[in-house]
N, C-alpha and C positions, 0 to 999 in steps of 0.2 A: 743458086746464089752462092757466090764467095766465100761470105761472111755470116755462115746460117747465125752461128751465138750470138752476132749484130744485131739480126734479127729478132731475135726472140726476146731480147733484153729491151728493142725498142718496142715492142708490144706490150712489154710488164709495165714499162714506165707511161705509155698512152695510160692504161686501165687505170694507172693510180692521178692522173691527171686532174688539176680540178675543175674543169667542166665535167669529167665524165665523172667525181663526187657528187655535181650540184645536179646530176640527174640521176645519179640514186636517191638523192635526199627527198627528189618529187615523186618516185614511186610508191614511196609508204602515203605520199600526202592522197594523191587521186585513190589509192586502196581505200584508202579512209573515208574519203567522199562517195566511193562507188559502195561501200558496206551500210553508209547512212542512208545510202538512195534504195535501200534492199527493203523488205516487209520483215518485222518481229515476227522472229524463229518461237512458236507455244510447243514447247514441252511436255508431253503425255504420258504419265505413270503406264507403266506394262499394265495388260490386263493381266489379274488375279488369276495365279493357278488351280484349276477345280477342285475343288473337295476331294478328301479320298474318297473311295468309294464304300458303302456302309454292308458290310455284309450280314444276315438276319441267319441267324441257324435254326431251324424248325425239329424240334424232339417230339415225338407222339407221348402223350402220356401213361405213366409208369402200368401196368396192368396189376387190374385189384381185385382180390380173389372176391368171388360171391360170397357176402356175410348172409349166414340164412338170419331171417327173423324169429321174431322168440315165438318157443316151439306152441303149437298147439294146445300141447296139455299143460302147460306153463298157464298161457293165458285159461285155459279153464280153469286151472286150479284160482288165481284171483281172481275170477267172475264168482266163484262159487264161496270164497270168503265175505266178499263185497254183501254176497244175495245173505249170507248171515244173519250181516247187521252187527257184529261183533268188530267192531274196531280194533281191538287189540290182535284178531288172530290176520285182520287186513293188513294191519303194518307190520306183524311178524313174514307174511306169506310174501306181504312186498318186498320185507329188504330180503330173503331170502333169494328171491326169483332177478332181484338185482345185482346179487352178488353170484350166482350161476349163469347168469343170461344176460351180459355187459351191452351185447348187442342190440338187445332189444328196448335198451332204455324208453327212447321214444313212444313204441308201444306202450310201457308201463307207468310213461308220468302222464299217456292219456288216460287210460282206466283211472291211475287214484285221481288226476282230475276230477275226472267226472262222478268218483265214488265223493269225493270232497262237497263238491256242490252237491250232490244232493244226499246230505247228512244233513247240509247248514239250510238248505233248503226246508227240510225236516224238522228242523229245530227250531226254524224261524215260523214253522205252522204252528207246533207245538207251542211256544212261547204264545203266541195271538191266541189263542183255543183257549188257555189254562187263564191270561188275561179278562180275557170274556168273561169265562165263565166267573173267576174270581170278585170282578164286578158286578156281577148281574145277583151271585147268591146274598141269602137272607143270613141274618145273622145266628138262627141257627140250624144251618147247613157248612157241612165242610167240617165239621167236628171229628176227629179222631182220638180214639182212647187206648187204654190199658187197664185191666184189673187183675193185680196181685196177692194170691193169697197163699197162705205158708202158715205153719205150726207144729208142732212136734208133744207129744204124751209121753211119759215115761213111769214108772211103776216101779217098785222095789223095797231099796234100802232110802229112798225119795218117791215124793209125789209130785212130778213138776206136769203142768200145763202151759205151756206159751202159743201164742198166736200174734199173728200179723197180716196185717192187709193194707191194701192200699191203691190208690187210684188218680189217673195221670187225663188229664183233658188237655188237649190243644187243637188251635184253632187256629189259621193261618189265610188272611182275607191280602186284596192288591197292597191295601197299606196297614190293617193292623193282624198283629197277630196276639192271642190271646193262650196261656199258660195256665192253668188250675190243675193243684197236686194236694193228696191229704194223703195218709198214714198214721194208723196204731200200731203199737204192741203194748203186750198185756202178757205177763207169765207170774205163773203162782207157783211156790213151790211150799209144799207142806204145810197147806191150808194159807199160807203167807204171799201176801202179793209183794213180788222183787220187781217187777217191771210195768211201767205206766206210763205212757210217752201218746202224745198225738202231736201233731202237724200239721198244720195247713197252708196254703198259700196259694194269690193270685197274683200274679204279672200281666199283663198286658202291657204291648209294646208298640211303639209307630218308627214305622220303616223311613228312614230318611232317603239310604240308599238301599245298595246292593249288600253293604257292610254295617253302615251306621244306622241305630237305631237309639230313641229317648224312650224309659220305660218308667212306668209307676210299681208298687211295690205294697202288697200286703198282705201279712204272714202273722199267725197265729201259735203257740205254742206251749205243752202243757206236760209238763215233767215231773212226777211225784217227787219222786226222790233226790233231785235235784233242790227242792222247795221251791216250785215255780208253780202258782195255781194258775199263771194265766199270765203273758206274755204278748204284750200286741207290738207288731213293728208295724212303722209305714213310712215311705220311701221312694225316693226319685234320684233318676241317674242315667247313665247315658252308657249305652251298648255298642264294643265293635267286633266283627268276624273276620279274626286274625285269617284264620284258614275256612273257604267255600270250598271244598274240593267232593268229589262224587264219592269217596269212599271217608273222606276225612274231615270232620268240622271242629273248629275252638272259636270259645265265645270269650272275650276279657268284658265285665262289668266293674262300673263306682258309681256311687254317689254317698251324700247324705240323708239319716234316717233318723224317725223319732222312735223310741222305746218306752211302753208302759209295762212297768213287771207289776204283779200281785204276785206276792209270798205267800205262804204255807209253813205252819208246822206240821214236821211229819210225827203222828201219835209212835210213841213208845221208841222215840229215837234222838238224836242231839242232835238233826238236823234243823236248826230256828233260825227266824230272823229278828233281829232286833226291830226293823220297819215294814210296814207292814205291806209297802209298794213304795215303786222307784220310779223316775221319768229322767230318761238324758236322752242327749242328744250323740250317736254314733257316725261312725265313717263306713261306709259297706264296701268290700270286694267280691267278686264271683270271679270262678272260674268254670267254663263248662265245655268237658270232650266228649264228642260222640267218634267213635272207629267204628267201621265196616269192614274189616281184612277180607269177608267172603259174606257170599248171603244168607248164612246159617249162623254166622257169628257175629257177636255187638258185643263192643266196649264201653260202659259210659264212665263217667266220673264227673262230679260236682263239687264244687268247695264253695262256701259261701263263709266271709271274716267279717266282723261287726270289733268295731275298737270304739268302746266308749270309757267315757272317767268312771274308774273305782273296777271294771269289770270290763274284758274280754270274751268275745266265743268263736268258735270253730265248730262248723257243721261240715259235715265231708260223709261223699257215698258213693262207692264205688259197685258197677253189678256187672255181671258177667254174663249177657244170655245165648243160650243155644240152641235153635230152632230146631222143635221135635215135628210136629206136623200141620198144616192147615193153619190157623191164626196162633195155636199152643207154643208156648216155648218154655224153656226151664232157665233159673236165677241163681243165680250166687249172690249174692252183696255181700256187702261189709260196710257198716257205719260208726263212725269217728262221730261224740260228741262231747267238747272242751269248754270249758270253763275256766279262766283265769283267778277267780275270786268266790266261788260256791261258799255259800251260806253253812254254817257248823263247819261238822266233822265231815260234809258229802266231799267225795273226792272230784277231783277235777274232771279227768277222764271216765268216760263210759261207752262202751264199744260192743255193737250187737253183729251176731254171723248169720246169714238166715241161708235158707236154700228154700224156692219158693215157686210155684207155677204160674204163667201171669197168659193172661189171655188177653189178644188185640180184637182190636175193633175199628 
Protein backbone atom coordinates (compact mmCIF):
# COMPACT_ATOMS: atom_id res chain seq x y z
CA UNK A 1 0.00 0.00 0.00
CA UNK A 2 0.99 3.64 -0.71
CA UNK A 3 -0.37 5.26 1.99
CA UNK A 4 0.25 2.65 5.01
CA UNK A 5 -0.57 5.88 7.83
CA UNK A 6 -3.93 6.09 5.66
CA UNK A 7 -4.46 2.96 6.65
CA UNK A 8 -4.03 2.49 10.00
CA UNK A 9 -5.83 5.83 10.94
CA UNK A 10 -8.82 4.26 8.83
CA UNK A 11 -8.86 1.25 11.04
CA UNK A 12 -8.80 3.39 14.43
CA UNK A 13 -11.60 5.52 13.28
CA UNK A 14 -13.95 2.00 12.05
CA UNK A 15 -13.21 0.56 15.84
CA UNK A 16 -14.50 3.86 17.36
CA UNK A 17 -17.45 3.87 14.96
CA UNK A 18 -20.96 3.70 16.26
CA UNK A 19 -22.20 0.54 15.19
CA UNK A 20 -19.07 -1.05 16.24
CA UNK A 21 -20.15 0.90 20.12
CA UNK A 22 -23.66 -0.61 19.88
CA UNK A 23 -22.11 -3.88 19.65
CA UNK A 24 -19.89 -3.69 22.52
CA UNK A 25 -22.82 -2.41 24.55
CA UNK A 26 -24.59 -5.97 23.66
CA UNK A 27 -21.81 -7.94 24.92
CA UNK A 28 -22.03 -7.17 28.58
CA UNK A 29 -25.90 -7.65 27.97
CA UNK A 30 -25.81 -11.53 26.60
CA UNK A 31 -22.82 -12.07 29.40
CA UNK A 32 -25.45 -11.27 31.70
CA UNK A 33 -28.06 -13.38 30.29
CA UNK A 34 -25.57 -16.28 29.87
CA UNK A 35 -24.35 -16.00 33.94
CA UNK A 36 -28.27 -15.95 34.88
CA UNK A 37 -28.74 -19.05 32.69
CA UNK A 38 -25.73 -20.77 34.80
CA UNK A 39 -26.54 -22.92 38.45
CA UNK A 40 -25.63 -21.05 42.07
CA UNK A 41 -21.99 -21.37 42.58
CA UNK A 42 -22.11 -23.13 46.99
CA UNK A 43 -19.12 -22.11 48.61
CA UNK A 44 -17.39 -24.67 51.07
CA UNK A 45 -15.42 -23.70 54.09
CA UNK A 46 -11.67 -25.65 53.74
CA UNK A 47 -11.64 -28.68 55.74
CA UNK A 48 -10.21 -28.09 59.27
CA UNK A 49 -6.53 -28.77 59.70
CA UNK A 50 -5.87 -31.75 62.16
CA UNK A 51 -5.06 -31.42 65.51
CA UNK A 52 -1.59 -31.41 66.45
CA UNK A 53 -0.48 -34.44 67.36
CA UNK A 54 -0.53 -35.23 71.30
CA UNK A 55 2.62 -36.78 72.54
CA UNK A 56 2.29 -38.94 76.10
CA UNK A 57 5.84 -39.27 77.78
CA UNK A 58 5.99 -42.53 79.87
CA UNK A 59 8.61 -42.25 83.20
CA UNK A 60 8.93 -45.51 85.23
CA UNK A 61 8.45 -44.75 88.75
CA UNK A 62 10.91 -43.20 91.15
CA UNK A 63 12.71 -46.44 92.94
CA UNK A 64 11.97 -46.78 96.80
CA UNK A 65 14.41 -48.31 99.06
CA UNK A 66 12.97 -51.43 101.04
CA UNK A 67 11.47 -49.87 104.39
CA UNK A 68 11.95 -52.94 106.79
CA UNK A 69 9.12 -53.28 109.10
CA UNK A 70 9.18 -52.69 112.92
CA UNK A 71 11.68 -55.06 114.17
CA UNK A 72 10.95 -58.13 115.87
CA UNK A 73 11.87 -57.50 119.26
CA UNK A 74 10.06 -54.07 119.12
CA UNK A 75 6.77 -55.78 118.55
CA UNK A 76 7.73 -58.25 121.45
CA UNK A 77 8.48 -55.84 123.72
CA UNK A 78 4.68 -54.28 123.24
CA UNK A 79 2.99 -57.76 123.35
CA UNK A 80 4.80 -58.18 126.46
CA UNK A 81 3.58 -54.77 127.97
CA UNK A 82 0.02 -55.33 126.63
CA UNK A 83 0.09 -59.20 128.44
CA UNK A 84 0.89 -56.90 131.78
CA UNK A 85 -2.18 -55.26 131.99
CA UNK A 86 -0.52 -52.12 133.08
CA UNK A 87 -1.58 -49.36 130.99
CA UNK A 88 0.63 -46.87 131.78
CA UNK A 89 3.95 -48.94 130.92
CA UNK A 90 1.68 -49.93 127.30
CA UNK A 91 1.63 -46.13 126.45
CA UNK A 92 5.07 -45.39 127.61
CA UNK A 93 6.46 -48.64 125.51
CA UNK A 94 4.07 -47.35 122.56
CA UNK A 95 5.21 -43.88 122.17
CA UNK A 96 8.68 -44.93 122.69
CA UNK A 97 8.60 -47.71 119.86
CA UNK A 98 6.86 -44.88 117.72
CA UNK A 99 9.21 -42.43 118.08
CA UNK A 100 12.32 -45.25 117.21
CA UNK A 101 10.34 -47.12 114.59
CA UNK A 102 8.35 -44.34 112.25
CA UNK A 103 8.08 -47.05 109.84
CA UNK A 104 6.39 -49.29 111.56
CA UNK A 105 3.39 -47.17 112.51
CA UNK A 106 0.88 -49.45 110.97
CA UNK A 107 1.94 -52.30 112.85
CA UNK A 108 1.61 -50.49 116.02
CA UNK A 109 -1.77 -48.64 115.81
CA UNK A 110 -2.91 -52.40 115.19
CA UNK A 111 -1.47 -53.87 118.48
CA UNK A 112 -2.75 -50.72 120.68
CA UNK A 113 -6.00 -51.29 118.50
CA UNK A 114 -6.58 -54.28 119.59
CA UNK A 115 -4.95 -53.86 123.15
CA UNK A 116 -7.78 -50.95 123.31
CA UNK A 117 -10.64 -53.23 122.60
CA UNK A 118 -10.04 -55.42 124.83
CA UNK A 119 -9.36 -53.41 128.16
CA UNK A 120 -13.00 -51.76 127.22
CA UNK A 121 -14.02 -55.14 126.47
CA UNK A 122 -12.92 -55.93 130.01
CA UNK A 123 -14.25 -53.23 131.65
CA UNK A 124 -17.58 -53.59 130.08
CA UNK A 125 -17.57 -57.30 131.84
CA UNK A 126 -16.41 -55.91 134.70
CA UNK A 127 -19.02 -53.11 134.94
CA UNK A 128 -22.04 -56.05 134.41
CA UNK A 129 -20.36 -58.54 137.15
CA UNK A 130 -20.06 -55.85 139.88
CA UNK A 131 -23.84 -54.55 138.65
CA UNK A 132 -25.15 -58.05 139.28
CA UNK A 133 -23.76 -58.60 141.97
CA UNK A 134 -24.46 -55.14 143.56
CA UNK A 135 -28.31 -55.91 142.92
CA UNK A 136 -28.59 -59.21 143.88
CA UNK A 137 -26.66 -58.64 147.65
CA UNK A 138 -28.69 -58.24 151.01
CA UNK A 139 -28.37 -55.57 152.92
CA UNK A 140 -25.98 -56.73 154.98
CA UNK A 141 -23.33 -57.88 152.62
CA UNK A 142 -20.94 -55.66 150.92
CA UNK A 143 -19.92 -53.91 154.13
CA UNK A 144 -16.37 -52.78 154.61
CA UNK A 145 -14.69 -51.27 157.51
CA UNK A 146 -11.73 -49.83 159.68
CA UNK A 147 -10.79 -50.01 163.35
CA UNK A 148 -8.46 -47.51 164.77
CA UNK A 149 -6.94 -47.58 167.74
CA UNK A 150 -4.10 -45.37 169.29
CA UNK A 151 -2.90 -44.04 172.83
CA UNK A 152 -0.06 -43.13 174.56
CA UNK A 153 1.25 -43.43 178.85
CA UNK A 154 3.55 -41.27 180.16
CA UNK A 155 5.10 -41.28 183.82
CA UNK A 156 7.37 -38.94 185.56
CA UNK A 157 7.16 -35.29 186.51
CA UNK A 158 3.24 -36.15 184.95
CA UNK A 159 0.77 -38.98 184.90
CA UNK A 160 -0.91 -38.61 181.62
CA UNK A 161 -3.14 -41.44 179.91
CA UNK A 162 -4.98 -40.82 176.65
CA UNK A 163 -6.65 -43.08 174.38
CA UNK A 164 -8.45 -43.10 171.20
CA UNK A 165 -10.39 -45.24 168.92
CA UNK A 166 -12.60 -45.44 166.40
CA UNK A 167 -14.57 -46.98 163.69
CA UNK A 168 -15.58 -46.41 159.97
CA UNK A 169 -18.54 -48.61 158.20
CA UNK A 170 -19.40 -48.19 154.53
CA UNK A 171 -21.59 -49.68 152.45
CA UNK A 172 -21.83 -49.10 148.80
CA UNK A 173 -25.08 -50.97 146.99
CA UNK A 174 -26.28 -50.10 142.85
CA UNK A 175 -28.01 -46.97 144.32
CA UNK A 176 -27.58 -46.53 147.92
CA UNK A 177 -24.58 -46.19 149.70
CA UNK A 178 -24.43 -46.10 153.42
CA UNK A 179 -21.64 -44.09 155.81
CA UNK A 180 -21.41 -44.93 159.69
CA UNK A 181 -18.33 -43.37 161.80
CA UNK A 182 -17.96 -43.00 165.78
CA UNK A 183 -14.80 -41.93 167.75
CA UNK A 184 -13.40 -41.18 171.41
CA UNK A 185 -10.86 -39.77 173.18
CA UNK A 186 -10.38 -39.75 176.75
CA UNK A 187 -6.85 -38.54 178.36
CA UNK A 188 -6.21 -38.10 182.05
CA UNK A 189 -3.45 -36.23 183.31
CA UNK A 190 -2.61 -36.34 186.96
CA UNK A 191 -5.49 -38.10 188.20
CA UNK A 192 -7.49 -35.05 186.07
CA UNK A 193 -9.49 -35.84 183.12
CA UNK A 194 -8.45 -33.02 180.09
CA UNK A 195 -9.91 -34.78 177.32
CA UNK A 196 -13.53 -36.15 176.67
CA UNK A 197 -14.86 -36.02 173.13
CA UNK A 198 -17.24 -38.77 171.31
CA UNK A 199 -18.74 -38.66 167.82
CA UNK A 200 -20.89 -40.38 165.88
CA UNK A 201 -22.45 -40.29 162.71
CA UNK A 202 -24.60 -41.77 159.87
CA UNK A 203 -25.10 -40.70 156.26
CA UNK A 204 -26.60 -42.53 153.97
CA UNK A 205 -26.89 -41.49 150.40
CA UNK A 206 -28.91 -42.23 147.02
CA UNK A 207 -27.09 -42.17 143.79
CA UNK A 208 -28.78 -40.01 141.27
CA UNK A 209 -25.85 -40.31 139.03
CA UNK A 210 -22.21 -41.00 138.36
CA UNK A 211 -21.58 -37.64 140.32
CA UNK A 212 -24.93 -36.46 142.01
CA UNK A 213 -26.07 -37.80 144.87
CA UNK A 214 -29.30 -36.55 147.83
CA UNK A 215 -28.19 -37.62 151.33
CA UNK A 216 -29.78 -37.53 154.90
CA UNK A 217 -27.69 -36.74 157.89
CA UNK A 218 -27.20 -37.85 161.49
CA UNK A 219 -24.61 -37.08 163.81
CA UNK A 220 -24.26 -37.14 167.54
CA UNK A 221 -21.73 -35.35 169.73
CA UNK A 222 -20.26 -35.02 173.23
CA UNK A 223 -17.54 -32.55 174.39
CA UNK A 224 -16.86 -32.21 178.06
CA UNK A 225 -15.00 -29.40 178.01
CA UNK A 226 -16.43 -27.52 175.54
CA UNK A 227 -19.93 -27.74 177.79
CA UNK A 228 -21.64 -29.92 175.26
CA UNK A 229 -23.46 -32.91 177.12
CA UNK A 230 -25.10 -33.80 174.12
CA UNK A 231 -25.57 -32.50 170.58
CA UNK A 232 -28.00 -33.92 168.11
CA UNK A 233 -27.73 -32.76 164.40
CA UNK A 234 -30.05 -33.88 161.49
CA UNK A 235 -29.90 -33.01 157.94
CA UNK A 236 -30.50 -33.27 154.31
CA UNK A 237 -28.60 -31.97 151.23
CA UNK A 238 -27.43 -32.73 148.07
CA UNK A 239 -23.86 -34.25 147.10
CA UNK A 240 -21.56 -33.66 143.99
CA UNK A 241 -18.17 -35.57 142.84
CA UNK A 242 -16.22 -32.68 141.61
CA UNK A 243 -13.16 -35.16 140.85
CA UNK A 244 -13.88 -39.48 139.96
CA UNK A 245 -10.56 -40.22 139.10
CA UNK A 246 -8.54 -43.71 139.92
CA UNK A 247 -6.19 -42.31 142.15
CA UNK A 248 -7.97 -38.92 143.05
CA UNK A 249 -11.64 -38.30 144.49
CA UNK A 250 -13.41 -34.71 145.94
CA UNK A 251 -16.77 -34.61 147.27
CA UNK A 252 -18.50 -30.82 147.70
CA UNK A 253 -21.66 -31.28 150.09
CA UNK A 254 -24.80 -28.46 151.40
CA UNK A 255 -27.71 -28.37 152.83
CA UNK A 256 -29.80 -27.48 155.76
CA UNK A 257 -29.80 -28.81 159.37
CA UNK A 258 -31.56 -28.91 162.75
CA UNK A 259 -29.49 -28.62 165.94
CA UNK A 260 -30.44 -29.84 169.65
CA UNK A 261 -27.38 -28.93 172.09
CA UNK A 262 -27.69 -29.99 175.85
CA UNK A 263 -25.18 -27.92 178.07
CA UNK A 264 -23.15 -28.87 180.87
CA UNK A 265 -21.50 -27.40 183.74
CA UNK A 266 -18.22 -28.37 183.89
CA UNK A 267 -17.50 -29.17 188.02
CA UNK A 268 -14.53 -26.85 189.46
CA UNK A 269 -14.36 -24.77 186.37
CA UNK A 270 -16.05 -21.39 184.76
CA UNK A 271 -17.05 -23.24 181.87
CA UNK A 272 -21.39 -22.57 182.30
CA UNK A 273 -24.27 -22.06 180.50
CA UNK A 274 -26.72 -19.62 181.29
CA UNK A 275 -29.40 -22.25 179.29
CA UNK A 276 -29.53 -25.17 179.62
CA UNK A 277 -30.14 -26.47 175.75
CA UNK A 278 -30.52 -24.77 172.40
CA UNK A 279 -32.52 -25.72 169.05
CA UNK A 280 -31.56 -23.64 165.70
CA UNK A 281 -31.77 -24.15 162.61
CA UNK A 282 -27.95 -24.22 160.49
CA UNK A 283 -26.50 -24.14 156.86
CA UNK A 284 -23.99 -27.41 156.48
CA UNK A 285 -21.01 -27.53 154.22
CA UNK A 286 -18.52 -30.69 153.65
CA UNK A 287 -15.78 -30.92 152.05
CA UNK A 288 -14.10 -34.46 151.44
CA UNK A 289 -10.52 -35.61 149.55
CA UNK A 290 -9.40 -38.98 149.34
CA UNK A 291 -5.47 -39.10 147.28
CA UNK A 292 -3.84 -42.29 146.32
CA UNK A 293 -0.19 -40.96 145.06
CA UNK A 294 0.69 -44.92 145.37
CA UNK A 295 -0.67 -48.16 146.96
CA UNK A 296 0.94 -47.74 150.19
CA UNK A 297 -0.01 -44.33 150.62
CA UNK A 298 -3.53 -42.28 151.54
CA UNK A 299 -4.42 -38.82 151.90
CA UNK A 300 -7.72 -38.09 153.39
CA UNK A 301 -9.16 -34.88 154.59
CA UNK A 302 -12.74 -33.81 155.71
CA UNK A 303 -14.17 -30.43 156.82
CA UNK A 304 -17.47 -30.29 157.80
CA UNK A 305 -18.98 -26.00 158.58
CA UNK A 306 -22.33 -25.73 160.35
CA UNK A 307 -23.42 -21.62 160.34
CA UNK A 308 -26.06 -21.17 162.67
CA UNK A 309 -27.59 -17.86 164.79
CA UNK A 310 -25.50 -17.13 167.93
CA UNK A 311 -22.91 -19.86 167.03
CA UNK A 312 -20.48 -21.33 164.51
CA UNK A 313 -18.39 -24.78 164.24
CA UNK A 314 -15.70 -26.27 162.30
CA UNK A 315 -14.74 -29.83 162.46
CA UNK A 316 -11.64 -30.72 160.10
CA UNK A 317 -9.35 -34.08 159.93
CA UNK A 318 -6.90 -34.76 158.27
CA UNK A 319 -4.83 -38.46 158.39
CA UNK A 320 -1.97 -39.64 156.76
CA UNK A 321 -1.72 -43.58 156.23
CA UNK A 322 1.07 -45.81 155.30
CA UNK A 323 0.52 -49.38 154.55
CA UNK A 324 2.80 -51.70 156.74
CA UNK A 325 1.47 -55.10 155.99
CA UNK A 326 -1.52 -57.42 155.06
CA UNK A 327 -4.86 -55.35 156.12
CA UNK A 328 -2.41 -53.21 159.03
CA UNK A 329 -1.50 -49.79 158.34
CA UNK A 330 -0.18 -46.73 160.41
CA UNK A 331 -2.08 -43.03 161.09
CA UNK A 332 -1.03 -39.66 161.53
CA UNK A 333 -4.09 -37.37 162.03
CA UNK A 334 -4.59 -34.26 163.08
CA UNK A 335 -7.91 -32.70 164.23
CA UNK A 336 -9.31 -29.07 164.10
CA UNK A 337 -12.28 -28.47 166.37
CA UNK A 338 -13.88 -24.59 166.35
CA UNK A 339 -16.33 -22.91 168.01
CA UNK A 340 -17.33 -19.38 167.17
CA UNK A 341 -19.09 -18.65 170.48
CA UNK A 342 -18.08 -21.53 173.39
CA UNK A 343 -19.88 -21.12 176.48
CA UNK A 344 -17.62 -19.42 179.65
CA UNK A 345 -14.09 -19.06 179.61
CA UNK A 346 -13.73 -22.46 177.08
CA UNK A 347 -11.70 -21.47 174.25
CA UNK A 348 -12.59 -21.78 170.83
CA UNK A 349 -9.99 -23.86 169.26
CA UNK A 350 -9.11 -27.39 170.32
CA UNK A 351 -6.87 -29.55 168.24
CA UNK A 352 -5.81 -33.24 168.97
CA UNK A 353 -2.33 -35.09 167.09
CA UNK A 354 -2.62 -38.77 167.34
CA UNK A 355 -0.40 -41.41 165.71
CA UNK A 356 -2.55 -44.59 165.68
CA UNK A 357 -2.73 -48.28 164.01
CA UNK A 358 -5.92 -48.95 162.16
CA UNK A 359 -6.87 -52.30 160.73
CA UNK A 360 -9.18 -52.92 157.48
CA UNK A 361 -11.71 -55.22 156.88
Amino acid sequence: MKYPCAAALAVALLAVSPAHAAVRHRIPEKKKKVEEALPPIVWLEPPAAPPDPVVVIWAPPPQVADVPPLPPEARDLIEKAIASGDQTQVKAVVALARQNYPQGAAQIAALTAENDARVAEKAAAAARERADRLASASFLALWKGQIEIGGSRSTGNSDTLALYGGLTLDREGLKWKQHLAARADYQKTDGTTTVEKITAQWQPQYKLDDRLYVFGLAQYDHDRFLGLDDRYTGGVGAGYGVVRGPHLKIDLEGGPAFRHTDFIDVPNSEITSDEPHSNTLAGRASLAVDWKPSAAVELQHHTAVFVERGDSSVVSTTALDSKLFGPLKARLSYDVNYESNPIGDAKNLDTISRAALVYSF
